[in-house]
C-alpha positions as CSV (number, residue, x, y, z in Angstrom):
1,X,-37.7,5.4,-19.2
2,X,-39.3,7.8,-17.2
3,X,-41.8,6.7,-14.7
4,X,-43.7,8.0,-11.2
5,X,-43.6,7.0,-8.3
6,X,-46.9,5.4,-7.8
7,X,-46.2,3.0,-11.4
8,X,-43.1,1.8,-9.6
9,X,-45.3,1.0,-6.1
10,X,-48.3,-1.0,-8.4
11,X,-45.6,-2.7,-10.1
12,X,-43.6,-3.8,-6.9
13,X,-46.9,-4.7,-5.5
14,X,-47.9,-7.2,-8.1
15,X,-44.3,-8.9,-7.7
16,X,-45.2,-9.3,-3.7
17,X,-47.9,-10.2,-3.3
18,X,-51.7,-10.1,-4.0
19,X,-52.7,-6.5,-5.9
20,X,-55.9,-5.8,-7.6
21,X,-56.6,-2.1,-8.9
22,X,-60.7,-1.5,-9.5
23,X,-63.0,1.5,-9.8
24,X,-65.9,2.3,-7.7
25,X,-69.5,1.6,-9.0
26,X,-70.6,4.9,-10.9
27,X,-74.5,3.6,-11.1
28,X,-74.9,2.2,-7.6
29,X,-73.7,5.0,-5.1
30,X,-71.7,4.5,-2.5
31,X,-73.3,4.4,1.1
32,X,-74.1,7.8,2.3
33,X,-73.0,6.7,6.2
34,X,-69.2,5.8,4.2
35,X,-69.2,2.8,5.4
36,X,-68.7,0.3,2.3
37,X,-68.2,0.8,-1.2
38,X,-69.2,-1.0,-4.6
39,X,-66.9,-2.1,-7.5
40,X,-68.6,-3.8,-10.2
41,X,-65.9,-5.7,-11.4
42,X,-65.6,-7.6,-7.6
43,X,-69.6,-8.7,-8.2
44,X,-69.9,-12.2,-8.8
45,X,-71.9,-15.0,-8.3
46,X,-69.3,-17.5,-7.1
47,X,-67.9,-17.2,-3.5
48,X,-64.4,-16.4,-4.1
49,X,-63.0,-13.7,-2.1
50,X,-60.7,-11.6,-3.6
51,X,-59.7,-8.9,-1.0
52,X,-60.8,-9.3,2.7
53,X,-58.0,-8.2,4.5
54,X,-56.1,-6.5,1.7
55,X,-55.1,-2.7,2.5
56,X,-57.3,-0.2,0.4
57,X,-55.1,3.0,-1.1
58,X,-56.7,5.5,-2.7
59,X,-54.8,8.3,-4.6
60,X,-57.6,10.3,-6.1
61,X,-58.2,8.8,-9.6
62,X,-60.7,8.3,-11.3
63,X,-61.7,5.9,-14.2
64,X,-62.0,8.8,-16.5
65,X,-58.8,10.6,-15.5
66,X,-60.3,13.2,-13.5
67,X,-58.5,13.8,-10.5
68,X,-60.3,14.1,-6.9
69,X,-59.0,14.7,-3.7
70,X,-58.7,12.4,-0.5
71,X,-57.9,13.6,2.3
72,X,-54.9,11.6,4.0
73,X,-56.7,10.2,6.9
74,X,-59.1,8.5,4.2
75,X,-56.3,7.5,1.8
76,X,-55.7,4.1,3.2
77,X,-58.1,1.4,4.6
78,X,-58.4,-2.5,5.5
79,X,-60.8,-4.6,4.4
80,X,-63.1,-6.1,6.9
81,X,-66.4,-7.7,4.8
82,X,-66.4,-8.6,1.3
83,X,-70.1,-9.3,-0.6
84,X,-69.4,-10.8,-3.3
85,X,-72.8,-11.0,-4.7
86,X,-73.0,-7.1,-4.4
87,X,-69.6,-6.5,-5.0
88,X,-69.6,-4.4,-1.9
89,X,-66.6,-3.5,0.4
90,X,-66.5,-2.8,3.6
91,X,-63.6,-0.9,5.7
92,X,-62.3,-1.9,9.1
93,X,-63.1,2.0,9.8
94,X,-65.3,4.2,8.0
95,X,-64.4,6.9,5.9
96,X,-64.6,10.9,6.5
97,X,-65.6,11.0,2.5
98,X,-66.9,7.9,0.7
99,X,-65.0,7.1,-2.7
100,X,-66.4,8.7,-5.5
101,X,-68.1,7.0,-8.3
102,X,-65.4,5.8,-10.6
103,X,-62.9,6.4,-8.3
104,X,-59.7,3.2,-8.4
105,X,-59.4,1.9,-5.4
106,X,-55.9,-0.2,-4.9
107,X,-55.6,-3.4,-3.0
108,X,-52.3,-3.8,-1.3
109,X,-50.8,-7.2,0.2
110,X,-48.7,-4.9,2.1
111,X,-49.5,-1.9,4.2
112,X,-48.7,1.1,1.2
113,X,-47.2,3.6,3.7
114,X,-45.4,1.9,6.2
115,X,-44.7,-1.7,4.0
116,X,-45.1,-1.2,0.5
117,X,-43.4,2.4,0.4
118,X,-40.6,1.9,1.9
119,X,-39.5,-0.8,-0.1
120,X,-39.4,0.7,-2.7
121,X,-37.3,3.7,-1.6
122,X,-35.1,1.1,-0.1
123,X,-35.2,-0.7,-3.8
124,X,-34.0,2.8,-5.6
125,X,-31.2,2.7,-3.8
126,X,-30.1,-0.5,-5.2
127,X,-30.5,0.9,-8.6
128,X,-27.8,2.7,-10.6
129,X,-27.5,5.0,-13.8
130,X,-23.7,6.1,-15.4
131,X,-23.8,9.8,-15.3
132,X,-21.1,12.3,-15.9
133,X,-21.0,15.0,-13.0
134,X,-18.6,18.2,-12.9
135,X,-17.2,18.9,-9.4
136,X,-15.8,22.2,-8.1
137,X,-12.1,22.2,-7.2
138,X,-12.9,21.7,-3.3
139,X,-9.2,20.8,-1.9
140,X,-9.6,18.7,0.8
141,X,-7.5,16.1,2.4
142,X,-5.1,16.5,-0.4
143,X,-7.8,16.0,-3.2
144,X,-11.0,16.9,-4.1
145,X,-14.2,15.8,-1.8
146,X,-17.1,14.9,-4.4
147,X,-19.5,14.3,-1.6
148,X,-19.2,18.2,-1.3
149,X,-21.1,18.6,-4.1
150,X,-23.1,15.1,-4.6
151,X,-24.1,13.6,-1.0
152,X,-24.9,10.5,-3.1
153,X,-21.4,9.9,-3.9
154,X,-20.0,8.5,-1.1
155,X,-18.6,4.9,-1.7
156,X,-15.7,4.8,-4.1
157,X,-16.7,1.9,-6.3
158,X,-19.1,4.5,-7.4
159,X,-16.3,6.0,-9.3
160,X,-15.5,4.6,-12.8
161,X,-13.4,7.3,-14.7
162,X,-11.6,10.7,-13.5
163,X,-11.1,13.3,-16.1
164,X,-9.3,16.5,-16.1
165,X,-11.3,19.7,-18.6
166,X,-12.7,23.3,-18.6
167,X,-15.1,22.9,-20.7
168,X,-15.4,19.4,-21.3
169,X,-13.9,16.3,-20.1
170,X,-10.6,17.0,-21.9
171,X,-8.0,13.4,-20.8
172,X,-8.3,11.0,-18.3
173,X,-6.0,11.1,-15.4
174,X,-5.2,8.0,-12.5
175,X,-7.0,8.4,-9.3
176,X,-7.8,6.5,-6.1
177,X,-10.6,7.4,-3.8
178,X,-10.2,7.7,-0.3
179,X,-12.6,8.1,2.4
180,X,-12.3,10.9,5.5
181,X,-14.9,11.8,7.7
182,X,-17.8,10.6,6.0
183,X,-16.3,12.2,2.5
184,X,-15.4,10.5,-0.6
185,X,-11.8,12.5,-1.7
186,X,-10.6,11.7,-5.3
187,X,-6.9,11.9,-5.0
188,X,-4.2,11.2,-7.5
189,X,-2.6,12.2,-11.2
190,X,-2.3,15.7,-11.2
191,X,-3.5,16.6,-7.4
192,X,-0.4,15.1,-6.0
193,X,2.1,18.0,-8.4
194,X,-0.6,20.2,-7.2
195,X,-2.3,20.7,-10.2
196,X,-5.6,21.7,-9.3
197,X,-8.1,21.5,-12.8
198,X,-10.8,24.1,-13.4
199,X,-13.1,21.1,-13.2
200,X,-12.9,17.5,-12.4
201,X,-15.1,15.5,-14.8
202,X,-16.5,12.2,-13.0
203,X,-17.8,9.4,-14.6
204,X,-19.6,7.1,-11.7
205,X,-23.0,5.5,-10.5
206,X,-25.7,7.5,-9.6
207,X,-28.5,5.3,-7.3
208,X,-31.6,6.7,-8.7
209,X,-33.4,7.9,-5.9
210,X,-31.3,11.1,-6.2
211,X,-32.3,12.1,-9.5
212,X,-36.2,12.8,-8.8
213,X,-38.5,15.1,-11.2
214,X,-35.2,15.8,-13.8
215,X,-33.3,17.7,-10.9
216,X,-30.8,16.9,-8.2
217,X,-32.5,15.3,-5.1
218,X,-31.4,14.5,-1.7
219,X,-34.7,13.1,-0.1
220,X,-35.5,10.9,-3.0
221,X,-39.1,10.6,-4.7
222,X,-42.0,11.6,-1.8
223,X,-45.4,12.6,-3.6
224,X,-47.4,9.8,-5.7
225,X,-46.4,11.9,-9.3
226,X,-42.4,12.1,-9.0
227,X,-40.9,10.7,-11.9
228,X,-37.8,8.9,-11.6
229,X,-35.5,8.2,-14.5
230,X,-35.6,4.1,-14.4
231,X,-37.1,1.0,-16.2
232,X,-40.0,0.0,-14.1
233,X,-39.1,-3.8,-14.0
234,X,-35.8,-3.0,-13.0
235,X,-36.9,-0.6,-9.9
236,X,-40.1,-3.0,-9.2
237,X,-37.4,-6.2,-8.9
238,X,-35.6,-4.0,-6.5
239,X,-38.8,-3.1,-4.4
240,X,-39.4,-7.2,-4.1
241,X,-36.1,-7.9,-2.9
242,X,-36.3,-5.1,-0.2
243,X,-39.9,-5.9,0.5
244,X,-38.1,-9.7,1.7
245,X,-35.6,-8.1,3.7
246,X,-37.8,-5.7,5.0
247,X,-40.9,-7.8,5.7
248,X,-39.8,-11.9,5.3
249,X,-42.9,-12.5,7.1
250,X,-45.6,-10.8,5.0
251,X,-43.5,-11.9,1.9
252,X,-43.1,-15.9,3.5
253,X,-47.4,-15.6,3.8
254,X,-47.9,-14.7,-0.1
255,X,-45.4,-17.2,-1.2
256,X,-46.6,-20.0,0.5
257,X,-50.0,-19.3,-0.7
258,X,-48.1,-19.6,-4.4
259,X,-49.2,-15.6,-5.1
260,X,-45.9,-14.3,-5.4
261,X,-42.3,-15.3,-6.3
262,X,-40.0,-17.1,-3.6
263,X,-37.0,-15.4,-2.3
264,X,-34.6,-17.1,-4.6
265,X,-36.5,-16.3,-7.5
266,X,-37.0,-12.5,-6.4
267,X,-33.2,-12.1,-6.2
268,X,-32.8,-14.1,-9.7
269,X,-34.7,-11.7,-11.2
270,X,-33.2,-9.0,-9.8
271,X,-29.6,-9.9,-10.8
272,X,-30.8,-10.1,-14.2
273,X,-32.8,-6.9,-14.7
274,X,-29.4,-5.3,-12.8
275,X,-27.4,-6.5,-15.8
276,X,-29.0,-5.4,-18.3
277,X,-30.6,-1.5,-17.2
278,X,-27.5,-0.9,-13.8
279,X,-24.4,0.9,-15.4
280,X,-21.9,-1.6,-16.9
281,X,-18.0,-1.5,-15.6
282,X,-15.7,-0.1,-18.0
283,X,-13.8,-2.0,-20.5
284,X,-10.8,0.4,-20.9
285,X,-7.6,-0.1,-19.2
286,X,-5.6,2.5,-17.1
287,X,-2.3,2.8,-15.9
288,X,-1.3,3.5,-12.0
289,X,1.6,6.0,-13.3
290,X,0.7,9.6,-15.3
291,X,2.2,10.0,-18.4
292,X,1.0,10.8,-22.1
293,X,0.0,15.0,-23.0
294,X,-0.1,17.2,-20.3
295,X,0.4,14.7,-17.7
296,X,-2.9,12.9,-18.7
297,X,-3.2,8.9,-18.0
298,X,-3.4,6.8,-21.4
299,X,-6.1,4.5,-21.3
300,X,-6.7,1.4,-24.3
301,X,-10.3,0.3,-25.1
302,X,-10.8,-3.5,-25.4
């Protein structure tokens, strides 16, 4: 389920609003003064316009796959005039290099840098994965502070299962989380006869914006081509929800114009795509006292 960055943004953009994605004309050129731009598949007879006032993003690709590079202060553009008989575009502002032939051109409801993108962002961090994470024996507060090693981890429902081991998670032990200072502590079972583990195995939920290119991250995905381990309808339902927190006007404009979903329906979806890809509670019961071998907690499966 590994997608980039820039599949998660064209698939939140369909879900809020209008989003076309077509290639520049690679027969006709493109205006030598960069002032408009032809797409053959926006040429048409009938006078229905398709894009004026839609944000333009281009992120140097091409319809044959080659790569070409756009210099940020061209990336993004409104559009002002639409011909529909030419299928001709033409920015609020010119460009410093005109599109290339073949080049896609996106066109964005929402404004892709300061809308679109930080939906999203804020949509990754509604989305969990279980993962298993080792940390160090850091004593603090009378326990050990996970935020030490994982920034992410900071709320304690994010912890599902404690487990004592060297070199694997060995037996299960009871725990409560506590918070101090802006750190998640793990106290509990064996810290409290001052048994301090080797390692501290912990099972929890990891929001998926810290997980970026197959490696720890802290900043979350940035560049176009970071992958993100996640299922793109989940992470694109996330991005809509945001986008209506984020921007209810914008999002109130598309759905009254029947191009999008309504709120309702956004979080619907949502809720459901959270159920079946976000990490699912654990069925296994625990005990609050430590007993069982080596002072491990005994924990039943139902």
């Amino acid at each position: 389920m590994t997608v980039t960055l820039e599949q998660i943004e064209q698939a939140t953009a369909r879900r809020v609003g209008p989003y076309w994605r077509f290639f520049t004309d690679r027969q006709v050129p493109n205006t030598a003064q960069f002032t408009y731009a032809n797409f053959p598949e926006l040429r048409s007879s009938i006078d229905s316009d398709l894009v004026t006032n839609l944000w333009m993003l281009r992120r140097g690709e091409t319809v044959t796959g080659t790569p070409v590079t756009v210099d940020p202060i061209d990336r993004q553009r409104v559009v002002d005039v639409y011909d529909t008989s030419q299928g001709r575009v033409f920015p609020e502002r010119t460009w410093s290099v005109v599109p290339n032939p073949g080049e896609y051109v996106e066109f964005h409801h929402l404004d892709p840098a300061q809308e679109l993108r930080p939906a999203v962002l804020s949509g990754l961090a509604r989305c969990f994965m279980q993962d298993l994470v080792t940390a160090p024996p850091t004593w603090q507060y009378g326990g050990v502070d996970v935020t030490a090693s994982f920034p992410w981890l900071t709320d304690a429902w994010q912890i599902a299962r404690v487990q004592y081991g060297y070199w694997y998670p060995d037996h299960d032990v009871p725990f409560e989380c506590v918070q101090q200072q802006g750190h998640l502590i793990v106290v509990g079972g064996g810290f409290s006869n001052g048994y301090l583990p080797q390692t501290l195995w912990v099972t929890c939920w990891r929001p998926h914006w810290s997980w970026v290119n197959g490696a720890e991250s802290t900043t979350g995905p940035t560049n176009d081509t970071d992958t993100l381990s996640v299922d793109l309808s989940y992470a694109s339902a996330a991005g809509a929800i945001e986008a209506w927190h984020l921007f209810p006007a914008k999002l109130f404009q598309a759905a009254a114009g029947n191009v999008q979903a309504t709120r309702e329906q956004a979080a619907q979806e949502f809720s459901r795509l959270a159920n079946v890809y976000g990490p699912q509670r654990s069925r296994e019961i625990g005990f609050s006292s430590t007993f069982g071998p080596r002072g491990g907690a005994v924990k039943i499966g139902i």
